[in-house]
PASEBA-1860 file (N, C-alpha, C; in nm, 3 decimals):
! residues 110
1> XXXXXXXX> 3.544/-1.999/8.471/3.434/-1.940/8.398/3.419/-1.791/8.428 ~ 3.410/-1.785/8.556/3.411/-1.602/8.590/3.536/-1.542/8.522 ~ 3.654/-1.606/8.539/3.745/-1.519/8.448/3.724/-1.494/8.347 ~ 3.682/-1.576/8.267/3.617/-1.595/8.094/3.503/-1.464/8.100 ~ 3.431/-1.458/8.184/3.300/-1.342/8.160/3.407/-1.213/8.193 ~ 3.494/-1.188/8.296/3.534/-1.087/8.361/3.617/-1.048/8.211 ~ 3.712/-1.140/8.165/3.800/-1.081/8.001/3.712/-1.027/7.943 ~ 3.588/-1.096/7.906/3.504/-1.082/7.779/3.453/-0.932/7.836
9> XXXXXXXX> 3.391/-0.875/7.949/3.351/-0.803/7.965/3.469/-0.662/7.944 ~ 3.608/-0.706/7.991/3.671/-0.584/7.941/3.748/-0.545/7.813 ~ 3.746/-0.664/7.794/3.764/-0.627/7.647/3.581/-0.580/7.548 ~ 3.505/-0.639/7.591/3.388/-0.524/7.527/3.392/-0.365/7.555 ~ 3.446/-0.369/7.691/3.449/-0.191/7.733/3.582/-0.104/7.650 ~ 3.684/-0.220/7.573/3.770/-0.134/7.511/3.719/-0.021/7.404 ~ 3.613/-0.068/7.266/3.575/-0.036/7.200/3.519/0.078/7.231 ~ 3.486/0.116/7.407/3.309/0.194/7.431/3.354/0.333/7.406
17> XXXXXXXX> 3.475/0.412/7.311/3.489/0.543/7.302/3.565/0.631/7.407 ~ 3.626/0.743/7.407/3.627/0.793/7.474/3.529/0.887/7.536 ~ 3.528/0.960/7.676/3.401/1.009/7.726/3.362/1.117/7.603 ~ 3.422/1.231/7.537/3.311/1.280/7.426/3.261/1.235/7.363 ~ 3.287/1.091/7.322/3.225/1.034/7.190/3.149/0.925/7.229 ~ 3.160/0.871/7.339/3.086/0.764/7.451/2.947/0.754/7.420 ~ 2.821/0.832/7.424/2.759/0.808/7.394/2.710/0.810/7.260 ~ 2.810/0.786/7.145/2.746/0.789/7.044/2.746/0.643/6.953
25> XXXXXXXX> 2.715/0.591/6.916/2.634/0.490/6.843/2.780/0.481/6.753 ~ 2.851/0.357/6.741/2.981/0.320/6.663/2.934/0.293/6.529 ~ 3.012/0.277/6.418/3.008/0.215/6.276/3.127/0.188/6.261 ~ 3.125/0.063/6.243/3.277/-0.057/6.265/3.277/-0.085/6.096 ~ 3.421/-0.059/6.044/3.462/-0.025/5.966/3.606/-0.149/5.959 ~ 3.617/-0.170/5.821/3.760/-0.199/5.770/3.869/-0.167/5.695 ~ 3.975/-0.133/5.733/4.014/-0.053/5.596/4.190/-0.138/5.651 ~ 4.198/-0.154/5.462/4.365/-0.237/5.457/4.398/-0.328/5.615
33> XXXXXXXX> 4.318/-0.420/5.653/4.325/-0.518/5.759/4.308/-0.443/5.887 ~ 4.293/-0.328/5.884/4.241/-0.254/6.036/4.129/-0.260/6.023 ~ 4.053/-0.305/6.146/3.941/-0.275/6.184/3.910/-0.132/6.315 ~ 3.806/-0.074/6.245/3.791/0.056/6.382/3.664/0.072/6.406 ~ 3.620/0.159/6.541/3.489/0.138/6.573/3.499/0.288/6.585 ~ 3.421/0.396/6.431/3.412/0.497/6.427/3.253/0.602/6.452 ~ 3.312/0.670/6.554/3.226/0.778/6.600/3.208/0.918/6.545 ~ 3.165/1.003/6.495/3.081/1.155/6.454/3.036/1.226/6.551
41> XXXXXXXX> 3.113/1.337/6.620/3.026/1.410/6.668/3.066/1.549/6.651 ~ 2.993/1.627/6.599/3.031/1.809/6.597/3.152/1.786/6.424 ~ 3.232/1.831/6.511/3.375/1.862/6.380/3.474/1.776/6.418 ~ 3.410/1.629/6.489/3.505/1.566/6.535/3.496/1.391/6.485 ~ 3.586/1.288/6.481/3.535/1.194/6.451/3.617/1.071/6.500 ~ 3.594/1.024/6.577/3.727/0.894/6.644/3.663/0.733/6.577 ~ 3.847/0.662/6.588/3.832/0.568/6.521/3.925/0.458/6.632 ~ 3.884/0.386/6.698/3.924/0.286/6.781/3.952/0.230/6.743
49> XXXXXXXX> 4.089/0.153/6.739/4.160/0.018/6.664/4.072/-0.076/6.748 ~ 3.987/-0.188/6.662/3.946/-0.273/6.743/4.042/-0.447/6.737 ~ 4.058/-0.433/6.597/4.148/-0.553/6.612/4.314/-0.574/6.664 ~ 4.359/-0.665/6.692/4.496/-0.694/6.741/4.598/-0.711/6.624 ~ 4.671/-0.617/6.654/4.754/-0.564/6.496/4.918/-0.511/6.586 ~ 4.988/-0.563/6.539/5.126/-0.453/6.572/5.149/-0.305/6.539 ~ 5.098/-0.235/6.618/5.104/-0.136/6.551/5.176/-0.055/6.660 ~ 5.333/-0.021/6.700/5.387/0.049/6.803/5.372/0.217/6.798
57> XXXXXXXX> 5.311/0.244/6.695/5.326/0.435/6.695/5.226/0.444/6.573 ~ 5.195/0.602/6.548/5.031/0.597/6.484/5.136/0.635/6.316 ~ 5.201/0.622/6.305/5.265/0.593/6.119/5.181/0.530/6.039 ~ 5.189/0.381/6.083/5.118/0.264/6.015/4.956/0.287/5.988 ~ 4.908/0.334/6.111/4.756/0.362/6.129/4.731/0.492/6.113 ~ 4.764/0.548/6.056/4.732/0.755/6.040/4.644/0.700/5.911 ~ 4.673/0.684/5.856/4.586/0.706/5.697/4.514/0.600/5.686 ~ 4.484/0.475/5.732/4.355/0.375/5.736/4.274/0.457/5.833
65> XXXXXXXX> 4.316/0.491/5.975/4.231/0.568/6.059/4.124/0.700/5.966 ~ 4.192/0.767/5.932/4.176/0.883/5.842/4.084/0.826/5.754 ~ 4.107/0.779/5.645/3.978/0.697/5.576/3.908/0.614/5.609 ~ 3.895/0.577/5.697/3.805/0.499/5.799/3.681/0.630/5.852 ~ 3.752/0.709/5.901/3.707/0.813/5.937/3.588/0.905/5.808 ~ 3.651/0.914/5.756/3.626/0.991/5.579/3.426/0.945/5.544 ~ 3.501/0.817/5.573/3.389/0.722/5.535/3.274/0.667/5.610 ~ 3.282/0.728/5.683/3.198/0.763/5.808/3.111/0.826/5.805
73> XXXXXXXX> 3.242/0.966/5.801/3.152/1.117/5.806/3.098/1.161/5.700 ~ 3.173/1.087/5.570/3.142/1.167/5.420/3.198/1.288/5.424 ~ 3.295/1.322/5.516/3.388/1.460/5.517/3.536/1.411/5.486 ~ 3.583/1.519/5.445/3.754/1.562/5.394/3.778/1.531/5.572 ~ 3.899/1.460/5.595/3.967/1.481/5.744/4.092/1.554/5.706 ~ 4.071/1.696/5.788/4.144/1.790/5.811/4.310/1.735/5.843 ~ 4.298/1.665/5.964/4.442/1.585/6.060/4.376/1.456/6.135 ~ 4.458/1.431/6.191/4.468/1.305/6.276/4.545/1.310/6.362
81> XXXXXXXX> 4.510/1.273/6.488/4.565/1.235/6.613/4.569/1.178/6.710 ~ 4.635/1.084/6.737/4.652/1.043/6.864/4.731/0.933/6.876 ~ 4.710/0.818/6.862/4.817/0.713/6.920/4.754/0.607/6.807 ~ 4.831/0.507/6.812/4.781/0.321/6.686/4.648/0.277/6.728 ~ 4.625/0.295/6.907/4.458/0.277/6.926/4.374/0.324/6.922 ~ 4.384/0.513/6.939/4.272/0.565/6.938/4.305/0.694/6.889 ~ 4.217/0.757/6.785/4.290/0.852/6.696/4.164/0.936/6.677 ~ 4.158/1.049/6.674/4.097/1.157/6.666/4.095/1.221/6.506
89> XXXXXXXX> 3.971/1.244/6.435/3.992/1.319/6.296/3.933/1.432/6.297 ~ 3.999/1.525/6.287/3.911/1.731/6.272/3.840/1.690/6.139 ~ 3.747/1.675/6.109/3.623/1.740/5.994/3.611/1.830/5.921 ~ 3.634/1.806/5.760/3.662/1.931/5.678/3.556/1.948/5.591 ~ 3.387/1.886/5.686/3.260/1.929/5.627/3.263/2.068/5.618 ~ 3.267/2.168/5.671/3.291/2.279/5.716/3.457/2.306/5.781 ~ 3.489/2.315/5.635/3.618/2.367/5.635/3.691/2.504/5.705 ~ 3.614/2.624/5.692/3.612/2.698/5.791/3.635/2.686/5.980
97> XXXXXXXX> 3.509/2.604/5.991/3.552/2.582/6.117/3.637/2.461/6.183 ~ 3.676/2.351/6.124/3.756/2.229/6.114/3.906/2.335/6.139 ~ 3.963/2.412/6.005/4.036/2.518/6.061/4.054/2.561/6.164 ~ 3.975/2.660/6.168/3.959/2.706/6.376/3.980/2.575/6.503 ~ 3.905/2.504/6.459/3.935/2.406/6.587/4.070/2.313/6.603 ~ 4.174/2.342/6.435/4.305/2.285/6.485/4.360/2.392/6.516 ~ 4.346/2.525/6.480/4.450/2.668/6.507/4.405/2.686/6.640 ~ 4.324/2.652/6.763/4.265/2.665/6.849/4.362/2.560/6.914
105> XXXXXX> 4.340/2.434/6.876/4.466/2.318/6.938/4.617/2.345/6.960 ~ 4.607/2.388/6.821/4.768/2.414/6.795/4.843/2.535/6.917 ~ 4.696/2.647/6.916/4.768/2.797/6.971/4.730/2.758/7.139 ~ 4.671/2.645/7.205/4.635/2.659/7.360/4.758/2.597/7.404 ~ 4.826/2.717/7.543/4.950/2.611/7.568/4.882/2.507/7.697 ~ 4.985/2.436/7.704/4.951/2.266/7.767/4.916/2.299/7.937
END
C-alpha cells in the first residue's frame, strides 16, 4: 500500500512544472491524442506531456505542443523547445518582444 501512495505521489509531482512556471495554475489540454498540462507566464508558455505516448525526440510533439500552447495563451507561438516531455513556447502576443527574447537565446553563449 505505501508503495501504491509513494508511485501515486510521484507521478502527481511529474505534471508540477518547471521552477519558472511552478507556481502557476495548469490548463490540461488535448490535442491529436497528447495530453499537456499548459502554463502562461510573461512571453513564455510550457506544455508538459502528461500522458504515456512514445514519443523518443520532440518531432512528433513540436506542433501538438505548439497548439496546445496557442490555445492557452490565445497567442501566435513564436518557436518551441525542448524535449517530447517538456517544451517551452516564446509568445507572439507581443511580437516585438517574443523576437528579442529568442535573438537573446539564440545570441547568449552556453
Amino acid at each position: 500500500m505505501i508503495r501504491y501512495l509513494f508511485l501515486l505521489s510521484v507521478l502527481a509531482a511529474c505534471s508540477a512544472g518547471t521552477p519558472y512556471f511552478r507556481d502557476i495554475p495548469a490548463t490540461r489540454i488535448a490535442v491529436n491524442g497528447s495530453v499537456f498540462d499548459v502554463r502562461v507566464r510573461g512571453d513564455l508558455a510550457e506544455a508538459v506531456r502528461i500522458n504515456t505516448q512514445y514519443a523518443p525526440r520532440l518531432g512528433p510533439i513540436k506542433d501538438r505542443a505548439g497548439l496546445a500552447m496557442a490555445q492557452v495563451s490565445g497567442c501566435p507561438i513564436l518557436d518551441v523547445l525542448g524535449d517530447a516531455a517538456v517544451t517551452v513556447g516564446v509568445l507572439g502576443c507581443d511580437r516585438a518582444a517574443g523576437e528579442r527574447l529568442l535573438l537573446t537565446a539564440i545570441s547568449t553563449p552556453n
